[in-house]
Every structure is written in structure tokens, then in C-alpha cells.
Backbone of each chain as ProteinMPNN parsed JSONL, in Angstrom:
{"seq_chain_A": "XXXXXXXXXXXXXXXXXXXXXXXXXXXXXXXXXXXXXXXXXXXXXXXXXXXXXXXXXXXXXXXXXXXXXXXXXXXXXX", "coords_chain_A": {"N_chain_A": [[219.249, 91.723, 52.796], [219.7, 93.622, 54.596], [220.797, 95.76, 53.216], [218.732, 96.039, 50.965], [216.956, 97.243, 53.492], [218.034, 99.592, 54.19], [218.144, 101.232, 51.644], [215.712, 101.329, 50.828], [214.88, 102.777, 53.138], [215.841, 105.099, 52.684], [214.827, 106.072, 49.91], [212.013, 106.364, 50.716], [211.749, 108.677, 52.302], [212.731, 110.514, 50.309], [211.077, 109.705, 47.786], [208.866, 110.703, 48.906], [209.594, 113.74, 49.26], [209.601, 114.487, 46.938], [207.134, 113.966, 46.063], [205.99, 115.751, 47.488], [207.142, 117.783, 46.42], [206.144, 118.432, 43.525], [203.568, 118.229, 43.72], [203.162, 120.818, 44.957], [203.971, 122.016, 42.641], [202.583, 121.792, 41.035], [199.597, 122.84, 42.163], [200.47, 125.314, 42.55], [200.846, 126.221, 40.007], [198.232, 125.539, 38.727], [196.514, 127.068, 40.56], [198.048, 129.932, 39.731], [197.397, 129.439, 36.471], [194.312, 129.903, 37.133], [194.297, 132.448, 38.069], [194.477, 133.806, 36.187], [192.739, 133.539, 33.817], [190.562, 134.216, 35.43], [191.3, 136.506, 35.604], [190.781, 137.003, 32.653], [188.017, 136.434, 31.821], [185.741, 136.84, 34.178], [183.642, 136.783, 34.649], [182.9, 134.281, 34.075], [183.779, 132.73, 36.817], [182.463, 131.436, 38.282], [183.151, 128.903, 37.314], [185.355, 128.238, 37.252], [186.129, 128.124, 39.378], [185.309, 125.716, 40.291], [186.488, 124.091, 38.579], [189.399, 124.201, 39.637], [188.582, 123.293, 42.215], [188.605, 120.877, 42.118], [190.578, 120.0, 40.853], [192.343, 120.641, 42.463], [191.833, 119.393, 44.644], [192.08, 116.66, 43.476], [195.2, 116.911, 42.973], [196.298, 117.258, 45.711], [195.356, 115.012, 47.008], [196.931, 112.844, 45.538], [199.67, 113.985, 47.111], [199.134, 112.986, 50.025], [198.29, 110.453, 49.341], [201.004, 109.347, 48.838], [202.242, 109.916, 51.452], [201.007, 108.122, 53.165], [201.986, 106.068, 51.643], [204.744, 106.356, 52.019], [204.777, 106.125, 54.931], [203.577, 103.309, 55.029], [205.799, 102.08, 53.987], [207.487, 102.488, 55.925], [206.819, 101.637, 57.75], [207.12, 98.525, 57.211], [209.958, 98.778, 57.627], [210.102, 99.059, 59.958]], "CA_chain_A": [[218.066, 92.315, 53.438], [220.02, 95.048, 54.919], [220.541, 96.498, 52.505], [217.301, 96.591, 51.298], [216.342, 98.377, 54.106], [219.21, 101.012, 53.833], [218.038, 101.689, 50.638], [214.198, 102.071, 51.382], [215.009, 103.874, 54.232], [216.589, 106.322, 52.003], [214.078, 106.483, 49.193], [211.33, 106.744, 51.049], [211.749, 110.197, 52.539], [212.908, 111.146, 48.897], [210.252, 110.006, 47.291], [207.699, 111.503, 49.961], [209.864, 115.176, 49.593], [209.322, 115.071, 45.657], [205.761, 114.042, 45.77], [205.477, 117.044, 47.864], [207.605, 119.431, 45.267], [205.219, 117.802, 42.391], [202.231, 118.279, 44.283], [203.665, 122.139, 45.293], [204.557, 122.916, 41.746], [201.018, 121.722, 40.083], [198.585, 123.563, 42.419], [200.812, 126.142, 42.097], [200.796, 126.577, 38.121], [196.602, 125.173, 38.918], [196.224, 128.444, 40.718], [198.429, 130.539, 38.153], [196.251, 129.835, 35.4], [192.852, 129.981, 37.24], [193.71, 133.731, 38.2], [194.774, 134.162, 34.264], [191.816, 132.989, 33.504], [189.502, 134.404, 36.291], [191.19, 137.528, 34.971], [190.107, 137.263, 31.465], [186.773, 136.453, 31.962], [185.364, 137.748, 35.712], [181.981, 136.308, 34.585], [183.157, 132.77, 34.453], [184.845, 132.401, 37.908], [182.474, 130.004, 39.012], [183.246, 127.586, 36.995], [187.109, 128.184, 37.355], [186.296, 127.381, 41.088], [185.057, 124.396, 40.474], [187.015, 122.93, 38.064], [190.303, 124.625, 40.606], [188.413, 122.988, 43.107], [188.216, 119.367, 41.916], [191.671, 119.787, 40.429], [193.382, 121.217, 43.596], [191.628, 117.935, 45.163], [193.48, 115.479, 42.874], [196.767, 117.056, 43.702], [196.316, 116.468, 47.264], [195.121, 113.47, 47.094], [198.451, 112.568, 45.388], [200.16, 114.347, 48.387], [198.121, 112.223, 50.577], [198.801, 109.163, 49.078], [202.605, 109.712, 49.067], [202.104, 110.023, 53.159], [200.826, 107.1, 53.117], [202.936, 105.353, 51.066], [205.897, 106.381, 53.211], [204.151, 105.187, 56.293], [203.4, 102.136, 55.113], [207.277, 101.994, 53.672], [208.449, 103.346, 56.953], [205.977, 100.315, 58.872], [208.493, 97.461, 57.033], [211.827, 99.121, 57.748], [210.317, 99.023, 61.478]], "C_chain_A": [[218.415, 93.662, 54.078], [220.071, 96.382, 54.261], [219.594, 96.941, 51.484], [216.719, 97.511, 51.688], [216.927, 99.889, 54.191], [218.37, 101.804, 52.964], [216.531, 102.489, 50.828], [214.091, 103.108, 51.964], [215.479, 105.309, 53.618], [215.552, 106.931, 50.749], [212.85, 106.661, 49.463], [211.167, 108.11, 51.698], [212.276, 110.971, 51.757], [211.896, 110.98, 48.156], [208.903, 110.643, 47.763], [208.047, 113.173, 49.467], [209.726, 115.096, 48.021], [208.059, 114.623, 45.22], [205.541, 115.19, 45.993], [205.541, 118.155, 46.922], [206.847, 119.124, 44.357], [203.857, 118.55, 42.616], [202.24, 120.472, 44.47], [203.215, 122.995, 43.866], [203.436, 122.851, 40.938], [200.09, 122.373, 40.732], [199.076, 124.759, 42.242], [200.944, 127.111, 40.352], [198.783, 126.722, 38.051], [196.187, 126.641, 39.054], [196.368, 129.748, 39.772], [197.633, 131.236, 37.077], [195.026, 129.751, 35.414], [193.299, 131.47, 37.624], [193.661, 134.535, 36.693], [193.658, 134.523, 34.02], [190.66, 133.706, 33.756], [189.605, 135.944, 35.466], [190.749, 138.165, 33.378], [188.841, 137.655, 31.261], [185.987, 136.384, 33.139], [183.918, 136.426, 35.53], [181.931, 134.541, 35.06], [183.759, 131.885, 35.725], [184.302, 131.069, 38.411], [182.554, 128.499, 38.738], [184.754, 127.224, 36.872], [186.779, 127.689, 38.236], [186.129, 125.934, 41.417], [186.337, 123.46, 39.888], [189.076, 123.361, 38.964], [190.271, 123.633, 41.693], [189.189, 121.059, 42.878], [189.763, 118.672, 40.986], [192.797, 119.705, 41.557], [193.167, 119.483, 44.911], [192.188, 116.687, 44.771], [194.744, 115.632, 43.54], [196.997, 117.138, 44.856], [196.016, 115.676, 47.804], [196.825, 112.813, 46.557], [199.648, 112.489, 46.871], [200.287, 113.085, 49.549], [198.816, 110.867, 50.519], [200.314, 109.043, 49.014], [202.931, 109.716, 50.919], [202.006, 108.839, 53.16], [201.686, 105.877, 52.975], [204.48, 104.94, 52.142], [205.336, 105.76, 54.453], [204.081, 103.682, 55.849], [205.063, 101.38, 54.827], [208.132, 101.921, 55.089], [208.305, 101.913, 58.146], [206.809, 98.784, 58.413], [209.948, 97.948, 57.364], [211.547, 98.769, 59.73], [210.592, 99.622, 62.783]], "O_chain_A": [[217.65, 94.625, 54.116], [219.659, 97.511, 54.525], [219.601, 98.117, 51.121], [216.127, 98.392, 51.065], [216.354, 100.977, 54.24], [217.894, 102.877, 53.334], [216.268, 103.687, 50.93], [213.489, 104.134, 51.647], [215.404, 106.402, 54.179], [215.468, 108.152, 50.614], [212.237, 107.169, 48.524], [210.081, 108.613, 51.411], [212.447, 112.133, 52.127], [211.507, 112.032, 47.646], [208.019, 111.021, 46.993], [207.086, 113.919, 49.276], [209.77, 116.293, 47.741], [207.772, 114.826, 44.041], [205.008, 115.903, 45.143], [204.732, 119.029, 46.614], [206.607, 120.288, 44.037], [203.259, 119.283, 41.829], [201.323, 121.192, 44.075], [202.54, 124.02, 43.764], [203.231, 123.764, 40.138], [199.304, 122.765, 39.869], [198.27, 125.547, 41.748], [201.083, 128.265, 39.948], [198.154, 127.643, 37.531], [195.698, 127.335, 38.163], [195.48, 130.412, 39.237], [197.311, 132.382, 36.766], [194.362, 129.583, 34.391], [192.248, 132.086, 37.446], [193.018, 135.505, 36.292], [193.383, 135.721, 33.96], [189.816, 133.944, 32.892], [188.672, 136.515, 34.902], [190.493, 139.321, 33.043], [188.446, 138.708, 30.76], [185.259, 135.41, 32.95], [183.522, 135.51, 36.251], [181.306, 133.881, 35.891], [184.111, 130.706, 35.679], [184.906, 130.064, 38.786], [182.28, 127.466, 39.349], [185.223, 126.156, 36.479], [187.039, 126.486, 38.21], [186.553, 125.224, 42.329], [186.944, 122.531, 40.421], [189.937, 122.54, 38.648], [191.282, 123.117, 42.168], [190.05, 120.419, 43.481], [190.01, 117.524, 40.618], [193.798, 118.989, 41.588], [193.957, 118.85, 45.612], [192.668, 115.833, 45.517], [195.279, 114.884, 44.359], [198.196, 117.078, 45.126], [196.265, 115.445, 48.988], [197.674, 112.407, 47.351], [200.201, 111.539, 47.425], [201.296, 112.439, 49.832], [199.601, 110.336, 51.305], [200.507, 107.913, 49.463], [204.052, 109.452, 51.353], [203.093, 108.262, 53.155], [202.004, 105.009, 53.789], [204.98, 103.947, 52.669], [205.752, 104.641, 54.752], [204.694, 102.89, 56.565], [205.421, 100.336, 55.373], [209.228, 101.379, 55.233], [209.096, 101.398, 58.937], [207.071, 97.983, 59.31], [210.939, 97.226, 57.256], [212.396, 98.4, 60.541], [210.638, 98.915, 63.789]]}, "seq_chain_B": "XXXXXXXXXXXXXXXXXXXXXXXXXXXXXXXXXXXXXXXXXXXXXXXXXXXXXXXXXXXXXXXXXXXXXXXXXXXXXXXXXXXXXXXXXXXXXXXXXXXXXXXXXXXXXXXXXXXXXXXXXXXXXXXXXXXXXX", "coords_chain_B": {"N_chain_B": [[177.802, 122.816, 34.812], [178.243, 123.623, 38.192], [178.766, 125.115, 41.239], [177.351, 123.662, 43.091], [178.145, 120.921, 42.731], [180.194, 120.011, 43.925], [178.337, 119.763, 46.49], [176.922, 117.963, 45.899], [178.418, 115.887, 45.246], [179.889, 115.638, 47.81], [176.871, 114.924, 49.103], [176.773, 112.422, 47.721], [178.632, 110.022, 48.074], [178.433, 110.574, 50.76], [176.146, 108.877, 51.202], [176.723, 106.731, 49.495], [178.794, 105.779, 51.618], [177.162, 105.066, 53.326], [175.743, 102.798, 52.508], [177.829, 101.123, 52.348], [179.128, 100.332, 55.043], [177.116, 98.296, 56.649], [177.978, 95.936, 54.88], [180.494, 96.728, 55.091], [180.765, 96.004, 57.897], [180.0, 93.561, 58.356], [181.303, 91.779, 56.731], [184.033, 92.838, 56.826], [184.711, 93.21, 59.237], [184.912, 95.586, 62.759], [187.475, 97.323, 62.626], [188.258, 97.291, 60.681], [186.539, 98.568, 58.673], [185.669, 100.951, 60.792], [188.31, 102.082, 60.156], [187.947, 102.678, 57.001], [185.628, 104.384, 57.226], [186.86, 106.364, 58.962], [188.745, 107.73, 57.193], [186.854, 108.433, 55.305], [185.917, 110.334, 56.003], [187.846, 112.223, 56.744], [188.612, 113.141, 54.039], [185.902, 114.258, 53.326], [186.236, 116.28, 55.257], [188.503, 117.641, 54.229], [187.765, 118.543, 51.77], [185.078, 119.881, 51.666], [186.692, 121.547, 53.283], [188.529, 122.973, 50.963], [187.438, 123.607, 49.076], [185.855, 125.697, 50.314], [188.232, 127.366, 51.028], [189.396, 128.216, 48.055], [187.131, 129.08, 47.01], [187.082, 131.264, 48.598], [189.601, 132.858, 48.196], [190.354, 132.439, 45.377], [189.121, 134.599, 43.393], [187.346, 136.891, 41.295], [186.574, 139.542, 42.267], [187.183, 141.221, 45.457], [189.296, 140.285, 48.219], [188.624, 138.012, 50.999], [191.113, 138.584, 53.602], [191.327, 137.867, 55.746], [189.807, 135.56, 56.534], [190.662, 133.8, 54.706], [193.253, 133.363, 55.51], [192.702, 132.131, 58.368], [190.954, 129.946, 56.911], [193.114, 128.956, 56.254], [195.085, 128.204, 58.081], [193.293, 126.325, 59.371], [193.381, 124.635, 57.83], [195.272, 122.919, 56.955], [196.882, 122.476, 59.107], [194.643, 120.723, 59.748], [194.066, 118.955, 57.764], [196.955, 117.515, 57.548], [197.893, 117.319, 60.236], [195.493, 115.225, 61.469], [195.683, 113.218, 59.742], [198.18, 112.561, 60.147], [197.538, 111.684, 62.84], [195.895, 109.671, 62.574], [197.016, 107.615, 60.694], [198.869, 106.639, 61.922], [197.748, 105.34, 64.084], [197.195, 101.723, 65.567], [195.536, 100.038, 65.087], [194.152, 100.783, 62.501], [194.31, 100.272, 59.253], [196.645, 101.086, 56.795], [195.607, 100.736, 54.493], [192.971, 100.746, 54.676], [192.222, 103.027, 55.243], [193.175, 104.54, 52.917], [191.02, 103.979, 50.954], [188.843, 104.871, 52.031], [189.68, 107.55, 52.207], [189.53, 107.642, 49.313], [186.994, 107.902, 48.321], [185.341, 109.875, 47.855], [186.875, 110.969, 45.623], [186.218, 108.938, 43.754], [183.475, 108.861, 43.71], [183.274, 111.444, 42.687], [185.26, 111.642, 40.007], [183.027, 109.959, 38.715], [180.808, 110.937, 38.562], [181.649, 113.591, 36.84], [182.632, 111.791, 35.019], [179.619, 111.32, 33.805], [178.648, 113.472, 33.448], [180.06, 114.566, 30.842], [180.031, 112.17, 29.194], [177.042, 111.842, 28.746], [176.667, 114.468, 28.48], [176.027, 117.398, 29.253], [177.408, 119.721, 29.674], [176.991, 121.083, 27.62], [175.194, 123.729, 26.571], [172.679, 122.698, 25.324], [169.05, 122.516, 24.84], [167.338, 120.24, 25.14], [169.07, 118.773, 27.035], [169.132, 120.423, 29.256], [166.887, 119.645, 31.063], [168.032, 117.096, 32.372], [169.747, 118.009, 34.282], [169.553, 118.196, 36.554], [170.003, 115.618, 37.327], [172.675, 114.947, 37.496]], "CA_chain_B": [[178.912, 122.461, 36.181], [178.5, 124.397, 38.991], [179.593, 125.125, 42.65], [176.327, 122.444, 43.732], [178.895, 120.052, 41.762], [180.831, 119.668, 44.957], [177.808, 119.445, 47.759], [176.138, 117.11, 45.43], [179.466, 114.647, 45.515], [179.971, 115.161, 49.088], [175.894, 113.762, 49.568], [176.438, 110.901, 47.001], [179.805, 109.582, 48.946], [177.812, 110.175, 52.31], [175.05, 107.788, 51.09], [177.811, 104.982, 49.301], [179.027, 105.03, 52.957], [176.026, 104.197, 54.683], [175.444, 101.675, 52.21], [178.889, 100.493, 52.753], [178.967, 100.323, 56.168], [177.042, 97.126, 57.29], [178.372, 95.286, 54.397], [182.012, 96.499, 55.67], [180.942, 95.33, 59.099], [179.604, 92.237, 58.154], [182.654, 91.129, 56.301], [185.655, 93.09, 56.909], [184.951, 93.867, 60.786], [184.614, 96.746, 63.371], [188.355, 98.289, 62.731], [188.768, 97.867, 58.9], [185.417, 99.576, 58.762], [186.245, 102.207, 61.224], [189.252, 103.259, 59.721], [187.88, 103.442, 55.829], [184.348, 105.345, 57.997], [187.547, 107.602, 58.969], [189.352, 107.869, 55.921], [185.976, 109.417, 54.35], [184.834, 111.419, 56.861], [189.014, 112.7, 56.651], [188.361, 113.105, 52.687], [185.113, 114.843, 53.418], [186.355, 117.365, 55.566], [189.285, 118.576, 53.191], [187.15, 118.614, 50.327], [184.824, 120.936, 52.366], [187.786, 123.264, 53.653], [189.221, 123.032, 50.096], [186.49, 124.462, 48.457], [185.532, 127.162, 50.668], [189.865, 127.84, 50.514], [189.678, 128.108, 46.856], [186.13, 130.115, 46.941], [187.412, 132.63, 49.529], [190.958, 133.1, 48.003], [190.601, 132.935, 44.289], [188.062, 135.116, 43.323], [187.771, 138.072, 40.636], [186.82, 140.089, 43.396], [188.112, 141.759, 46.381], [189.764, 138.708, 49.08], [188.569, 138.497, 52.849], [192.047, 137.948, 53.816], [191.081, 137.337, 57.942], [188.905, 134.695, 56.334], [191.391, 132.769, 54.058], [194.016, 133.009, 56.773], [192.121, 131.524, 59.007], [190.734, 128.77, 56.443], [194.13, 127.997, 55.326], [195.431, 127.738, 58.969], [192.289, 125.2, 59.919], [192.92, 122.923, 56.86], [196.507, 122.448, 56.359], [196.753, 121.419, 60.423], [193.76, 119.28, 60.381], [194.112, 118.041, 57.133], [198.071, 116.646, 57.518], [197.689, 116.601, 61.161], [194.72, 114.215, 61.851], [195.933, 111.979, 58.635], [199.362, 111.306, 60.688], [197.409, 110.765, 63.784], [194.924, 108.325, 62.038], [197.841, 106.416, 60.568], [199.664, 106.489, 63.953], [196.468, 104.277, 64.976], [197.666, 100.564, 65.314], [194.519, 98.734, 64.798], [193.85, 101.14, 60.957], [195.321, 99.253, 58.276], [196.528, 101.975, 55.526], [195.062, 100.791, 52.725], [191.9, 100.964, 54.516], [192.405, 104.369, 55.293], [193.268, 104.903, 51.533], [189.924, 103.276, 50.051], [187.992, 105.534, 52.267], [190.186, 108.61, 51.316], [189.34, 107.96, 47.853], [185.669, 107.616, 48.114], [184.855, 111.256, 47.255], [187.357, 111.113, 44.407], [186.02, 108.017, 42.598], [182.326, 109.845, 43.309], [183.368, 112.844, 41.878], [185.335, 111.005, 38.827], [181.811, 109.172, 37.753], [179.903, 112.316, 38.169], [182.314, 114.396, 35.645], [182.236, 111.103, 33.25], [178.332, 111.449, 33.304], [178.109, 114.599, 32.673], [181.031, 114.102, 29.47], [179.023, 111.008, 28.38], [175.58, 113.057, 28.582], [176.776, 116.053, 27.106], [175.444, 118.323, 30.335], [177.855, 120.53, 29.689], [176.887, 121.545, 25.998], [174.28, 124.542, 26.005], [171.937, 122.222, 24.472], [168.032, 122.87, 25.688], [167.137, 119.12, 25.752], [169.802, 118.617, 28.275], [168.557, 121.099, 30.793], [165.98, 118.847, 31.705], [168.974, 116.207, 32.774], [171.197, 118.938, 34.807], [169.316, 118.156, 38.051], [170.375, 114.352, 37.861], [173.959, 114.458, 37.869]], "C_chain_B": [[178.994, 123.419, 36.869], [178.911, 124.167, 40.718], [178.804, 123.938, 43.476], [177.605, 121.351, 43.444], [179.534, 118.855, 43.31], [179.977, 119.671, 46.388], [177.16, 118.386, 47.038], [177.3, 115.722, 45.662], [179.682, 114.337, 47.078], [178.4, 113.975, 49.738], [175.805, 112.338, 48.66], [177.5, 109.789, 47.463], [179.336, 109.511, 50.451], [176.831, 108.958, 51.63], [176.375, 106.261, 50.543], [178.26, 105.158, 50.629], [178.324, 104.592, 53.812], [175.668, 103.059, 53.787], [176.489, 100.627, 52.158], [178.981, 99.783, 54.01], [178.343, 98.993, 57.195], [177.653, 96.111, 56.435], [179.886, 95.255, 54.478], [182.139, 96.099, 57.035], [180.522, 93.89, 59.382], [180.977, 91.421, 57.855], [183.794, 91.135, 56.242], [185.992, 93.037, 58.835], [184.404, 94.947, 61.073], [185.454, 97.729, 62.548], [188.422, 98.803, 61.408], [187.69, 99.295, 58.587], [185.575, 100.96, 59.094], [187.293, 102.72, 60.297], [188.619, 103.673, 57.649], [186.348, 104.406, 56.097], [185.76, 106.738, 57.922], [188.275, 108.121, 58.171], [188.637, 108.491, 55.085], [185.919, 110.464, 55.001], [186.323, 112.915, 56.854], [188.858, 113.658, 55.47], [187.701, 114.16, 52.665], [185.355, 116.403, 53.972], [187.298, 118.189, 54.689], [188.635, 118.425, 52.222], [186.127, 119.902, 50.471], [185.3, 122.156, 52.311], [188.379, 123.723, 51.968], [188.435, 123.881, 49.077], [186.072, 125.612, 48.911], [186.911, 127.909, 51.072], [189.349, 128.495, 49.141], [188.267, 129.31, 46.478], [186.673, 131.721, 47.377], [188.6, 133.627, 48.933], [191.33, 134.014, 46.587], [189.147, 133.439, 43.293], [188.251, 136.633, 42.343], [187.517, 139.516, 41.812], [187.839, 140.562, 44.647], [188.356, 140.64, 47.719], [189.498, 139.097, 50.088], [189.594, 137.789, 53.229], [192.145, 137.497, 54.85], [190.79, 135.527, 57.356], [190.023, 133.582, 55.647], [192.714, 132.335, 54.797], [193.432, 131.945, 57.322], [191.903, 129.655, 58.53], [191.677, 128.258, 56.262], [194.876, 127.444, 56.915], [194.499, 126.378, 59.756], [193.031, 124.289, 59.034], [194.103, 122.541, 56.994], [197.002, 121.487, 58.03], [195.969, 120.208, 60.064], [193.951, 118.177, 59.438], [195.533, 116.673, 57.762], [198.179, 116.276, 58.844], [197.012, 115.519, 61.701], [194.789, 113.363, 60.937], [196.924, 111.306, 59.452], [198.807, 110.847, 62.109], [196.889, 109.432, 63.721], [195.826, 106.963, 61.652], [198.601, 106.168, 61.417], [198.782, 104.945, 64.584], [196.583, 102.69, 64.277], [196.876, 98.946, 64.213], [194.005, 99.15, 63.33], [194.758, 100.738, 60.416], [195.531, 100.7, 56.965], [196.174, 102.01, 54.672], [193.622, 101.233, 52.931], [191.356, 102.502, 54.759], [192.008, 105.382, 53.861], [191.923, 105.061, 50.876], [189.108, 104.488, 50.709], [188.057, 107.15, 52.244], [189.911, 108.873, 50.167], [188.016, 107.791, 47.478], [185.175, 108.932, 47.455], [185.653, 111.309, 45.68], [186.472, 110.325, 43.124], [184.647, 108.415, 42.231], [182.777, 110.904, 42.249], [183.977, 112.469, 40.402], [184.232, 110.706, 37.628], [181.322, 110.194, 37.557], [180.1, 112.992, 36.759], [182.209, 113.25, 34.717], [181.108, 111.065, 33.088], [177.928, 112.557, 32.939], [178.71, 114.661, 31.543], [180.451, 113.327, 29.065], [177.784, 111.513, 27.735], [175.683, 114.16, 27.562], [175.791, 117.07, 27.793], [175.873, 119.375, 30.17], [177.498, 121.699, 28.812], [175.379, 122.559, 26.335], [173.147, 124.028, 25.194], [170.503, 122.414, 25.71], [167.417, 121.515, 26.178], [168.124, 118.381, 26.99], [169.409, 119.148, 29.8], [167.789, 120.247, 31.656], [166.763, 117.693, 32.991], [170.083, 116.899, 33.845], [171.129, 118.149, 36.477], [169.908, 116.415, 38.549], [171.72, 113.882, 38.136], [174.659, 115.553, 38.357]], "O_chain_B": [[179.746, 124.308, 36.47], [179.291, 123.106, 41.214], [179.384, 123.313, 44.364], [177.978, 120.967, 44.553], [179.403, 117.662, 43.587], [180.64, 119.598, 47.423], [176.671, 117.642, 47.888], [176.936, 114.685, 46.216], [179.675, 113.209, 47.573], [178.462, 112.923, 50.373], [175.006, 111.418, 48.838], [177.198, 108.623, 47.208], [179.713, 108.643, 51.237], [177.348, 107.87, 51.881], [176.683, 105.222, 51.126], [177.938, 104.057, 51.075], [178.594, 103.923, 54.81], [175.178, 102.143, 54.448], [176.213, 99.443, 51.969], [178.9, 98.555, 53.972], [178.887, 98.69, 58.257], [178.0, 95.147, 57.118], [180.564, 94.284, 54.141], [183.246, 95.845, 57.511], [180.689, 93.247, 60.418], [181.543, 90.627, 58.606], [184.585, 90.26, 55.892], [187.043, 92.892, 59.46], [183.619, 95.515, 60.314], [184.951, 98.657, 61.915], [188.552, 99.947, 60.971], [187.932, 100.483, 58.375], [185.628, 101.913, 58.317], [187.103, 103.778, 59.697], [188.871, 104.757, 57.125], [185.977, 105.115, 55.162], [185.748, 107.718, 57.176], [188.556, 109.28, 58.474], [189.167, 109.107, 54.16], [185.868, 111.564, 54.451], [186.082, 114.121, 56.921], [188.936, 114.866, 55.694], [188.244, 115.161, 52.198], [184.917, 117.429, 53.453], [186.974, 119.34, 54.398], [189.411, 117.875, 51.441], [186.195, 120.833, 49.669], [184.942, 123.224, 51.814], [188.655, 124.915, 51.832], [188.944, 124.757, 48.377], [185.882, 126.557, 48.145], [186.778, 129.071, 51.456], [188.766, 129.556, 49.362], [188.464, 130.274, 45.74], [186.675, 132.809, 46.801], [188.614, 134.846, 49.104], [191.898, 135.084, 46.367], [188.386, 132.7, 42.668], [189.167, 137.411, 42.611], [188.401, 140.348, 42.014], [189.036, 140.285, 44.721], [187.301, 140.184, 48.162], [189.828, 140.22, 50.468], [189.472, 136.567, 53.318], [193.031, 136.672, 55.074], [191.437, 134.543, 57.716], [190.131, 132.492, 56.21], [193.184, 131.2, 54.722], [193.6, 130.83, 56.828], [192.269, 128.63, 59.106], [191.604, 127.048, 56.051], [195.225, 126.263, 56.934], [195.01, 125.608, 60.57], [193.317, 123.173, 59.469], [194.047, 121.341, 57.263], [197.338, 120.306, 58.117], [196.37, 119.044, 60.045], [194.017, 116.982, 59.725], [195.35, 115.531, 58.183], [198.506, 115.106, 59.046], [197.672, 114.755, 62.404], [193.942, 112.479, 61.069], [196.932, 110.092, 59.653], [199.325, 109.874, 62.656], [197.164, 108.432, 64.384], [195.637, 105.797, 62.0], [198.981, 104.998, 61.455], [199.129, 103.958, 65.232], [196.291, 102.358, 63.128], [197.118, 97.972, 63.5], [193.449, 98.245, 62.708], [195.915, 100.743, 60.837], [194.558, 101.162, 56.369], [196.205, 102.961, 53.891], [192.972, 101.828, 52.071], [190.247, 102.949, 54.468], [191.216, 106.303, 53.659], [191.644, 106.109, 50.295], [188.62, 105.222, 49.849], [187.091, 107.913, 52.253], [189.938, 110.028, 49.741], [187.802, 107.524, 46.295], [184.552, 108.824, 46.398], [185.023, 111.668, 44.685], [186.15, 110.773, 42.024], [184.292, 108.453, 41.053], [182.472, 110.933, 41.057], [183.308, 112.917, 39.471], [184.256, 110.929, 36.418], [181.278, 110.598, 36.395], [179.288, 113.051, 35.836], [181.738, 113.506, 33.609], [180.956, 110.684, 31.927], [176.965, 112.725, 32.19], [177.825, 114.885, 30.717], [180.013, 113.797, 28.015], [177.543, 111.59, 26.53], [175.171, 114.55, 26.513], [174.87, 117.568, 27.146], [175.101, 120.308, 30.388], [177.622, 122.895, 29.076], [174.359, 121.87, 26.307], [172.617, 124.8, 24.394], [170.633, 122.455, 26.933], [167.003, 121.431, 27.334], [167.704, 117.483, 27.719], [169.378, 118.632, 30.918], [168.024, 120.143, 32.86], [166.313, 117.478, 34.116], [171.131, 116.329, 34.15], [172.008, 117.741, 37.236], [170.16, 116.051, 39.698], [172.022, 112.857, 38.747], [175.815, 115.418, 38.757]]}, "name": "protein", "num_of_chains": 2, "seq": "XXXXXXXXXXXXXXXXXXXXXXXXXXXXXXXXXXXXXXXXXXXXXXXXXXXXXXXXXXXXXXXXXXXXXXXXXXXXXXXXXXXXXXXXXXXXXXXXXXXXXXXXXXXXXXXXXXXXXXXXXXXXXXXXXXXXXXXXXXXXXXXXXXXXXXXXXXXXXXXXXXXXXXXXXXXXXXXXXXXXXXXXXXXXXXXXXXXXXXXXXXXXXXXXXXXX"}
């Protein structure tokens, strides 16, 4: 059981810090290729925004849930 | 699909929570309740800031940079701040937190598969008629 918790204790604030880089590196590319994009075609932005929007909302929901996760991880170690 | 897309999900996620709401106080309780009430209302507000982020920011236009400052300094506090105070809070259970975090998502999910099912998207003129319902 100790070790168990060792272990948890250890992969939980690893897997929390590479949800984050995940989460980092996809709105980041998200953004990317909505200014690509925005820059191609000016006319179409508002539908980049949306679908930016409702994308950029997934990947922080991810985030999110990764918080979570750890908390609730963090709430058995004690 | 337009920018309505996202005030139309925020009022169809406010209404599933009021119709939630006595049937989560009937059977789950006050707290469970409360915390997936605060888990939307959490949801709600970064979905809000996230959109008028993403309006303000990325834009073919020229950027009001006071303005996206500003927005990005409101959301990124309130968002990650008032999530770890909420789960800080003894008597919210995290999952119920979760469920009411993901209320706008699973709205917004159905929406986009009704309009993909429909075929809203498609330039077609018998569709127009159908834009206003989803």
C-alpha cells in the first residue's frame, strides 16, 4: 500500500504537468492555424472564431479535467 | 454556424439546469446539487470569457490589446483560481463538480451533431428555414 501511494504520489503531478503541455501545445497549433487561415480568407473569420472557440473549449476542458483528476488522486494519498 | 452558436448553447445549458435542479434536489440533495449548480455556472463563465478572448485576440483585423490583456488576466485567474477553490470545498464531491463542468460541452456536442445530421451547414435553401432551430 505504500508503495502504492509513493507511486501515485509521483504520477499524479506528472500526469497533471503533461496534460498541461498537451493542452499548451494543441491550443497553441489551434491558434496557429486559425490565424493561417483567418489570413487566407479575412471574410471567413467568423466562422474560424467559432469553430477556435468551441475547440479552444475542449482543450480546456481536458486541462480542467486533469485538475481534477489530480485532486481527486491527491484526496486518496491524503 | 455562427457566433449566436455559442449564446444559443450557453441558453440551452441554462434551461437543462433549471430543469435539473429540483430533480437534483429531490434525489441527490442540497450539496451534490450545489456543487454540479457550481460546476456550470464555473463552465459558463469560461466559455463566456473564452469567446470574447478568442473574438478580441484573433481577429483579421487590428487587436485592442488593453482589452485582451485585461480579458486574458480576468479568465486565466478566475477560471483556475475559483476551480481550486471550489474543489478545496469539503462538502463538493468532484465528480459532481465535473458533471456540471461538462454541461455546456455535452450541449454544445448535440447542437454540432444536429446541425451535421441536418445538413445546416450545406448552402442548401430548404435548410434556411431550419437554421433558427438549432
Amino acid at each position: 500500500m505504500e508503495y502504492f501511494g509513493s507511486m501515485l504520489a509521483l504520477a499524479a503531478p506528472l500526469g497533471l504537468g503533461l496534460a498541461a503541455v498537451g493542452s499548451a501545445y494543441g491550443i497553441g497549433r489551434a491558434v496557429g492555424s486559425a490565424m493561417e487561415a483567418m489570413g487566407r480568407q479575412p471574410e471567413a473569420a467568423g466562422k474560424i472564431q467559432v469553430a477556435m472557440i468551441i475547440g479552444a473549449a475542449f482543450i480546456e476542458a481536458l486541462t480542467i479535467y486533469a485538475l481534477i483528476a489530480f485532486f481527486m488522486a491527491m484526496g486518496k494519498l491524503g | 454556424m455562427g457566433l449566436d452558436l455559442i449564446s444559443r448553447t450557453l441558453k440551452t445549458s441554462a434551461i437543462v439546469l433549471l430543469i435539473f435542479l429540483p430533480f437534483g434536489l429531490y434525489y441527490w440533495g442540497v450539496f451534490p446539487t450545489l456543487a454540479v449548480l457550481s460546476g456550470a455556472v464555473w463552465g459558463f463563465i469560461n466559455l463566456i470569457f473564452l469567446s470574447q478572448l478568442v473574438r478580441t485576440v484573433i481577429r483579421p483585423d487590428k487587436i485592442d490589446v488593453r482589452r485582451a490583456v485585461g480579458l486574458g488576466l480576468i479568465k486565466f485567474p478566475l477560471l483556475y483560481g475559483s476551480g481550486y477553490f471550489l474543489l478545496k470545498i469539503d462538502r463538493f464531491d468532484p465528480i459532481h463538480l465535473l458533471i456540471g463542468f461538462s454541461l455546456f460541452l455535452a450541449v454544445m456536442v448535440l447542437k454540432m451533431l444536429g446541425r451535421v445530421i441536418l445538413g445546416l451547414d450545406n448552402d442548401n435553401k430548404t435548410n434556411k428555414n431550419l437554421q433558427g432551430a438549432l
